[in-house]
Structure formats: C-alpha cells, structure tokens
VEXDREN-2710 file (C-alpha; in Angstrom, 1 decimal):
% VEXDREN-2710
k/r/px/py/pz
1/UNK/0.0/0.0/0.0
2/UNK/1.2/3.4/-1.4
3/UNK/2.2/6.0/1.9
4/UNK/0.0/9.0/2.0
5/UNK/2.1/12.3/1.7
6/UNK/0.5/12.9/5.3
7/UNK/2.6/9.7/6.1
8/UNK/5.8/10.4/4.4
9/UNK/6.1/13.9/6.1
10/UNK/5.7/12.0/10.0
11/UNK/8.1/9.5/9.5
12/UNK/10.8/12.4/8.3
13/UNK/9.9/14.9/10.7
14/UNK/10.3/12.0/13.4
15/UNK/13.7/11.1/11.4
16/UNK/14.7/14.3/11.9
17/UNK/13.9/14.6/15.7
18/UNK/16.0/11.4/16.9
19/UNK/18.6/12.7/14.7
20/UNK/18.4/16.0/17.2
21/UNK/18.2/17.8/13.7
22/UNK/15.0/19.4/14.7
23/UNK/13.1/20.0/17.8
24/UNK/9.4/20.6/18.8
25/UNK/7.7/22.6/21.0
26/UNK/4.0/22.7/22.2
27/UNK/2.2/25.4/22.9
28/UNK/-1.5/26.4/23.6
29/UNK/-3.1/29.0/21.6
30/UNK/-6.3/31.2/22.2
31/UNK/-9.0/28.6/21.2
32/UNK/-7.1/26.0/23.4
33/UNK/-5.8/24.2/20.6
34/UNK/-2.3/22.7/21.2
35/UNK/0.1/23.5/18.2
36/UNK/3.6/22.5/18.1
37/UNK/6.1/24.6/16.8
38/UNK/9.3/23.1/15.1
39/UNK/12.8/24.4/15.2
40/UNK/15.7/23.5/13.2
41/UNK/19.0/22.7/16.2
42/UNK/22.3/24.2/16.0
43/UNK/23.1/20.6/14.8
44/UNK/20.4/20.4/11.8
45/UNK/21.7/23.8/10.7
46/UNK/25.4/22.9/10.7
47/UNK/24.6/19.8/9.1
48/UNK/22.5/22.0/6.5
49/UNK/25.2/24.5/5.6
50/UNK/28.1/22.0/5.6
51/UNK/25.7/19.9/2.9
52/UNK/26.8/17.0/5.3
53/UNK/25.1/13.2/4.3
54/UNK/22.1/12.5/6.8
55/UNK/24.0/9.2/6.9
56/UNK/27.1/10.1/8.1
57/UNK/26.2/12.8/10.5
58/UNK/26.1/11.6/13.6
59/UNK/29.7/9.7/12.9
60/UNK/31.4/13.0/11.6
61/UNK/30.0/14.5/14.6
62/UNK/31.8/12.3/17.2
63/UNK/34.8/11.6/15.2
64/UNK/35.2/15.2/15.7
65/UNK/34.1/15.7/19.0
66/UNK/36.9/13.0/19.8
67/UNK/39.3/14.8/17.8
68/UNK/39.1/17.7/20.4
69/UNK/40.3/15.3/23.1
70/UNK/43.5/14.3/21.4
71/UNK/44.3/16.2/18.2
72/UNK/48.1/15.2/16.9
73/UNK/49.2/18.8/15.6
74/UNK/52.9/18.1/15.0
75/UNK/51.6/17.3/11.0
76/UNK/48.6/17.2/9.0
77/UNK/47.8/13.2/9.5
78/UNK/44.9/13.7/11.7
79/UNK/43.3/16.5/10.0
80/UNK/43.7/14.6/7.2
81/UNK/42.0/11.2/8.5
82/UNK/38.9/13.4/9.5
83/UNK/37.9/15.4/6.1
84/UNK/38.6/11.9/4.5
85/UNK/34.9/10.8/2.7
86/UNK/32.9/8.3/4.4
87/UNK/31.6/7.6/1.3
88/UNK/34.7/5.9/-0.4
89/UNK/35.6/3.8/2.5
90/UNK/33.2/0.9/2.0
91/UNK/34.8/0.6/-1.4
92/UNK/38.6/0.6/-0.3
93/UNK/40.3/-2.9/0.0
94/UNK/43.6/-2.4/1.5
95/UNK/47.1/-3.8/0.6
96/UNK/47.6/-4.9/4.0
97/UNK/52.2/-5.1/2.9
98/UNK/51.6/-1.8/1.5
99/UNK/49.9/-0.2/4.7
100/UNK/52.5/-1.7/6.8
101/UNK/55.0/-0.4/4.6
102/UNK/53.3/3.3/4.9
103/UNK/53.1/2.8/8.7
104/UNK/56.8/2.0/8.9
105/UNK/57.7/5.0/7.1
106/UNK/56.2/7.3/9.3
107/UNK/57.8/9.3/12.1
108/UNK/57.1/8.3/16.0
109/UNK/54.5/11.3/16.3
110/UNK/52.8/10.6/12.9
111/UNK/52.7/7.0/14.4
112/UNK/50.4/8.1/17.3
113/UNK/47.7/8.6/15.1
114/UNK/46.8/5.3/14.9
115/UNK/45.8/4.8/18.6
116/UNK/44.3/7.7/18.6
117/UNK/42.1/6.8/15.9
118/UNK/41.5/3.4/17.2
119/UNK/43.8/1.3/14.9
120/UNK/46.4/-1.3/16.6
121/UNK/50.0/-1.4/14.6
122/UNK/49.8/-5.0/15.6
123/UNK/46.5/-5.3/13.5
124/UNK/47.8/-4.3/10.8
125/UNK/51.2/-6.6/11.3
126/UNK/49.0/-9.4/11.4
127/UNK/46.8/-9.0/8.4
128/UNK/50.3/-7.9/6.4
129/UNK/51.7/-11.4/7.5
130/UNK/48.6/-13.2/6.9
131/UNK/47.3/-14.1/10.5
132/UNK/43.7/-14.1/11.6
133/UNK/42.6/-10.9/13.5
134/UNK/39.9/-11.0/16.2
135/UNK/36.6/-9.2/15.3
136/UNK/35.8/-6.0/17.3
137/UNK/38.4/-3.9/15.2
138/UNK/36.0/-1.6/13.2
139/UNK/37.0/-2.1/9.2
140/UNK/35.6/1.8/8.9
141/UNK/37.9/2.8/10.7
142/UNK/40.8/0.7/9.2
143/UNK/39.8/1.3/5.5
144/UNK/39.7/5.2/6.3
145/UNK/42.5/5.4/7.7
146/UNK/44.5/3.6/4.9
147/UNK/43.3/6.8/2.5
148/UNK/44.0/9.1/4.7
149/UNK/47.7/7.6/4.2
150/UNK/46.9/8.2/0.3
151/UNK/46.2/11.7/0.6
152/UNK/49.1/12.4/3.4
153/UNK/51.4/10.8/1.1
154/UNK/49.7/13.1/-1.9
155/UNK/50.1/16.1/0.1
156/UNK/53.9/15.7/0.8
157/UNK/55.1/14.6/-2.9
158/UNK/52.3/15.8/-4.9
159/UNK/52.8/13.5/-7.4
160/UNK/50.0/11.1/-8.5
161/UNK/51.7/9.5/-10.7
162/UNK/54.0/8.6/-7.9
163/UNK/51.3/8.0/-5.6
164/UNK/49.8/5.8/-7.4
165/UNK/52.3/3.4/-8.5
166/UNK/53.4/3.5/-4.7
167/UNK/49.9/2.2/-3.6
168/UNK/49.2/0.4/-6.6
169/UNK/46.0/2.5/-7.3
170/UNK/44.9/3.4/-10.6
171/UNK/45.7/7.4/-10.8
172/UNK/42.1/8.2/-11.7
173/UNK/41.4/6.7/-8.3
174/UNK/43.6/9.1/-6.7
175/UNK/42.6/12.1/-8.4
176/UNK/39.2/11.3/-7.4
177/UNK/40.1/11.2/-3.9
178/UNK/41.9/13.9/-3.9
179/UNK/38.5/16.0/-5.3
180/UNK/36.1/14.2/-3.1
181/UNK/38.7/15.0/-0.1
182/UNK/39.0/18.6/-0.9
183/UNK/34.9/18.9/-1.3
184/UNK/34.7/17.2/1.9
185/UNK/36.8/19.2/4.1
186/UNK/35.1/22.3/2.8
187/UNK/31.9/20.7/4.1
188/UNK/33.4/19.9/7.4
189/UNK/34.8/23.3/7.5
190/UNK/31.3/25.1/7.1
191/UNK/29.9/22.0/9.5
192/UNK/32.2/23.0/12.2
193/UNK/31.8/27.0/11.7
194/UNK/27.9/26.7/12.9
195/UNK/29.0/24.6/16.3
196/UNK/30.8/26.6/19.1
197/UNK/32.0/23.9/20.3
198/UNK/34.4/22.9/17.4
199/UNK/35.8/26.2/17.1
200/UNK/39.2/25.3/17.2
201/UNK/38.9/23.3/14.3
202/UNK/38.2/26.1/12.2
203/UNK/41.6/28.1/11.1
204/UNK/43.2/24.4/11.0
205/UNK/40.8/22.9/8.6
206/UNK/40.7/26.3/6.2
207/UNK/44.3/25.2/6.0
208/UNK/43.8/21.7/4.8
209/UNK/41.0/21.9/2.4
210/UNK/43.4/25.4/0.7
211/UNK/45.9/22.3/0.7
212/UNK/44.0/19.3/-0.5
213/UNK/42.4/22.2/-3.2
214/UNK/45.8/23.2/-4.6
215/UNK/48.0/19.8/-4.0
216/UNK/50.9/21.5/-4.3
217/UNK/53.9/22.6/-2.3
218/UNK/52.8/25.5/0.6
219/UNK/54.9/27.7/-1.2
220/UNK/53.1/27.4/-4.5
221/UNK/49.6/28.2/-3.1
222/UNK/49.7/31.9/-2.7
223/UNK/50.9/31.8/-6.5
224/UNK/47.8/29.2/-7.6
225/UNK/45.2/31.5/-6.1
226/UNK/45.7/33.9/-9.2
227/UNK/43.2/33.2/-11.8
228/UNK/45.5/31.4/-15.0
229/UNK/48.3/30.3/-13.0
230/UNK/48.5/26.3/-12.7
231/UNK/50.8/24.5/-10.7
232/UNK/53.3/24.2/-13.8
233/UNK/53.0/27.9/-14.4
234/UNK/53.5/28.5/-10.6
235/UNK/56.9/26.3/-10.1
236/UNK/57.9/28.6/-13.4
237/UNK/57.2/31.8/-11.5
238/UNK/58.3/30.8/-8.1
239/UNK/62.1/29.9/-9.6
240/UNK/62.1/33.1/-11.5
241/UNK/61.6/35.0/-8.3
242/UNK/58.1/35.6/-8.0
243/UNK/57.2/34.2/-4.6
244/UNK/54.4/36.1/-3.8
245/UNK/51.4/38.3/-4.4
246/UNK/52.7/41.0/-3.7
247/UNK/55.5/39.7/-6.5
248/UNK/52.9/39.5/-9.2
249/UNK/50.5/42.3/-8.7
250/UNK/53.9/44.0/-9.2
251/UNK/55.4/42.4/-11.8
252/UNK/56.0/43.8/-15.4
253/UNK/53.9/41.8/-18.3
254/UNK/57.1/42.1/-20.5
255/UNK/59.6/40.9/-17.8
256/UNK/57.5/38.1/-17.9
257/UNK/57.6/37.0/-20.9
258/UNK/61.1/37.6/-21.3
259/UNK/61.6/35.3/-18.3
260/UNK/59.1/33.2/-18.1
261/UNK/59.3/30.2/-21.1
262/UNK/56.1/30.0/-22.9
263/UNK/54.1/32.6/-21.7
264/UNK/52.4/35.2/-24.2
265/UNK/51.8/38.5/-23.8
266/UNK/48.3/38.2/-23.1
267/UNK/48.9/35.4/-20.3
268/UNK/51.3/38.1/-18.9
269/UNK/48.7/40.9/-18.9
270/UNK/46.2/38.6/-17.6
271/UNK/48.3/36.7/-14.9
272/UNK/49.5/41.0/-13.6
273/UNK/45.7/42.0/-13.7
274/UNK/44.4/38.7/-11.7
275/UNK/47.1/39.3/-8.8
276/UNK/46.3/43.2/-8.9
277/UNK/43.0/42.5/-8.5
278/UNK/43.2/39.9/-5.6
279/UNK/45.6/41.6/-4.1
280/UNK/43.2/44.5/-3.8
281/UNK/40.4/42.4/-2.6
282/UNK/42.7/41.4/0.2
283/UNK/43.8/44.7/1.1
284/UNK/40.3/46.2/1.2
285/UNK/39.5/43.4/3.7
286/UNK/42.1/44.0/6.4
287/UNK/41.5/47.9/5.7
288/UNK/37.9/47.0/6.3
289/UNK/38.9/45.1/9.8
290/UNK/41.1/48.6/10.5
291/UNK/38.2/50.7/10.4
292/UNK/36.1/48.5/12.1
293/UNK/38.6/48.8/15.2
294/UNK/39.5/52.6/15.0
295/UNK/35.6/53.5/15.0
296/UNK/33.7/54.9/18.0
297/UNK/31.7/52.8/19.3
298/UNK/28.1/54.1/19.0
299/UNK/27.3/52.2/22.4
300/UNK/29.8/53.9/24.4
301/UNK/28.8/54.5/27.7
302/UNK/30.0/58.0/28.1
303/UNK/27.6/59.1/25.4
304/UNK/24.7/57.3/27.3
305/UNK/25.5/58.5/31.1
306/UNK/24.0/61.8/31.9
307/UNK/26.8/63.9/33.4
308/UNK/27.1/65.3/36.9
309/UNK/26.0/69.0/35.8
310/UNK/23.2/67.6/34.1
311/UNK/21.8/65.3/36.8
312/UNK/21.7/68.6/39.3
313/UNK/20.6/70.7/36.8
314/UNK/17.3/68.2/36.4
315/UNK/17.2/68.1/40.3
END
C-alpha cells in the first residue's frame, strides 16, 4: 500500500527529531488548541550549511568531538583522516604489505595517530603477514585510515603518478580522492563553523582543504590563487623570483615573458591584472577590519551616562 504524503512527512519529521536535527515545542493558543512549533537545532543547521550526508552525521559529529580530546598537531595526518569521505571507504580494499609499509615510514608522532584513531600497529602486522585478526576492530575505521595515508602521502610529494604506483591504485582513483577529499573538508569546514563547540577546528581545517584544493607545495599556493596560473606555471614563477602576491600584482607583463618560457603577452597581462585585482580584494578586507577597530563605538557608555552637571541641573 502506497504511503500518504501525510505519512511520508511524520516518518521524516520523526527522522529528523531522533537525529536531534530538529526539535518541537508545544504550545497552547487562544482557542485551546495545542500547536507545536518546530525548530531546526544548532546541529540540523550545521549539518544544513556543511551539505553533510544524513548518513554520516552523527559519525562525523563524534569523530570530531573525539578529535578535540586528542588532536596530533605536530603534521597534517589527523586532520587529514577526519575530512577523509565516508563515502569511499566501503569501497577501499587495503594492501595490507603496502599499509605496513606506509606505517613504517612514518615518524614516531605521525605513528600516534593510529591509537588515537583506534587502529592497533599489531593489527595491521598481522593482516600484512597473513594471520587471523579477532573481530571488534571496526574495518571503517581501518579502510579510512589507509586513505588518509593516500592523501598524506599526496600532500607531501604531490605527485600522482608517484602516488599511485606507490599504492598500486589506478591514478584516476587518486585524483578522485583527492576531489572528493577537498569537497569534503570544505563541508566539514562550514559543518564546524555553525558549532561553538568545534571552534578550534576552524583556522586548521581552512588550511587543509586550501591544501588538498591546490595539491601543491605551501609555497606554490599563494601563486595558484591567481586566476590562470596552474601549478606548472606557478613552479615557473616561483624559480624566477616571483614568490608572492605582492611579486605579481607588481610584476612587469614584458619581464614576464622575457623570463618566463612559454608565456604570451596576453597570459602576462592577464596573470599581472588577476594578482592586482586579488591583491586589492585582500587589502580592502584587512583595511575593512582597521576601520572597524579605530571606529567609535556608538554604544559607548559615556555618550549614554547623563553627566554630573546635568543630573543637578534636572534636580
């Protein structure tokens, strides 16, 4: 039997309320008729702007809730392993030599992720030599954390081809996690702007998903924000001397092509024009925060307290 629309609309609304997306609230009007009022939460509305799957919600929020308790901030690992998609991991099959291999490889801090995250070195020692492992180990957990190893490994030789034949993964697969990693984090990042509570996480994720954007050395990113320039054209730039914004908004279009192999003089004028204009766009915001402090306030309590001579004067 087909559901009524009457139906369909309960069983979401009720969805939604032992999801703690939405709450209700009863209230009695004139004609004594009891109404209930529904309210989206602080929760539904993150989950709304970060365009966060209903599905993977309530995970994403205690993965990062956790996170707070023990974030490793000596490198990127962690961040990494939580703006990693839930949505790839049912589909990951790892090579249990090669994740060993990755493990071994990694520093004594970047190490520490693993029990923080839940996953035993020993389990994965066993699966790499073929033993059998005692259930209770969530594979979620396991799988995600083998492409978060993907994408920190990305992020430090950003190289796909490289990565790829290292983790014997076709490179479309990368590329595609890189994307769906770097959509992802900006979801998180909007998720986590709407919850006080996971303010912290806010400056350091802004820095991962500009990273997992641009895949490219931290140098090379201020360059890559300039409309035209790609990473080629940015490694080009950067050894010529242009290091900066500043550098471009600055430069001379025929310099550039005088120093710069393969660029024409329209790519020249073009790159000069993009940084001048960005550059601009940056300065007018921090002139924008500078006028903001040096204002009066209009709420200033001197201008609101009647003075002495005015207080006898009414008397």
């Amino acid at each position: 039997k087909d559901k009524s629309m009457w139906d369909i609309t309960k069983e979401s609304l009720e969805y939604l309320m032992e999801k703690r997306l939405i709450s209700g609230q009863q209230t009695i009007d004139k004609e004594q008729e009891c109404r209930e009022t529904l309210q989206v939460s602080k929760l539904g509305q993150a989950i709304f702007k970060g365009s966060i799957d209903l599905a993977y919600s309530n995970i994403l929020y205690r993965d990062l809730k956790k996170g707070l308790e023990g974030l490793v901030l000596d490198n990127f690992l962690h961040l990494i392993y939580l703006v990693t998609p839930y949505d790839l991991v049912s589909h990951c099959n790892p090579d249990w030599m090669i994740y060993l291999r990755q493990l071994n490889l990694l520093s004594p801090t970047e190490q520490k992720i693993t029990a923080t995250v839940g996953v035993p070195e020993s389990l994965i020692a066993k699966k790499a030599s073929g033993q059998t492992v005692k259930k209770g180990i969530d594979s979620g957990i396991v799988n995600r954390l083998y492409l978060a190893f993907v994408l920190y490994t990305l992020l430090k030789e950003t190289n796909i081809w490289n990565v790829s034949e290292k983790f014997i993964l076709s490179r479309g697969y990368v590329q595609n996690l890189l994307n769906s990693a770097a959509s992802f984090a900006s979801c998180v990042l909007h998720f986590c702007e709407e919850l006080d509570e996971f303010w912290a996480y806010k400056p350091l994720l802004m820095e991962v998903t500009k990273r997992l954007t641009y895949c490219v050395k931290t140098e090379l990113i201020p360059l890559m924000e300039v409309g035209g320039v790609l990473e080629a054209r940015a490694k080009q730039l950067y050894n010529a001397g242009y290091t900066t914004l500043a550098h471009l908004a600055n430069a001379n279009p025929e310099v550039l092509i005088k120093t710069i192999e393969h660029m024409s003089r329209r790519q020249a004028q073009q790159i000069v024009a993009s940084a001048k204009m960005l550059l601009n766009e940056k300065a007018e915001a921090l002139q924008g925060e500078v006028e903001d402090l040096l204002r009066l306030p209009a709420d200033l309590p001197e201008f609101n307290v009647p003075s002495i001579e005015s207080h006898k004067a009414a008397q």
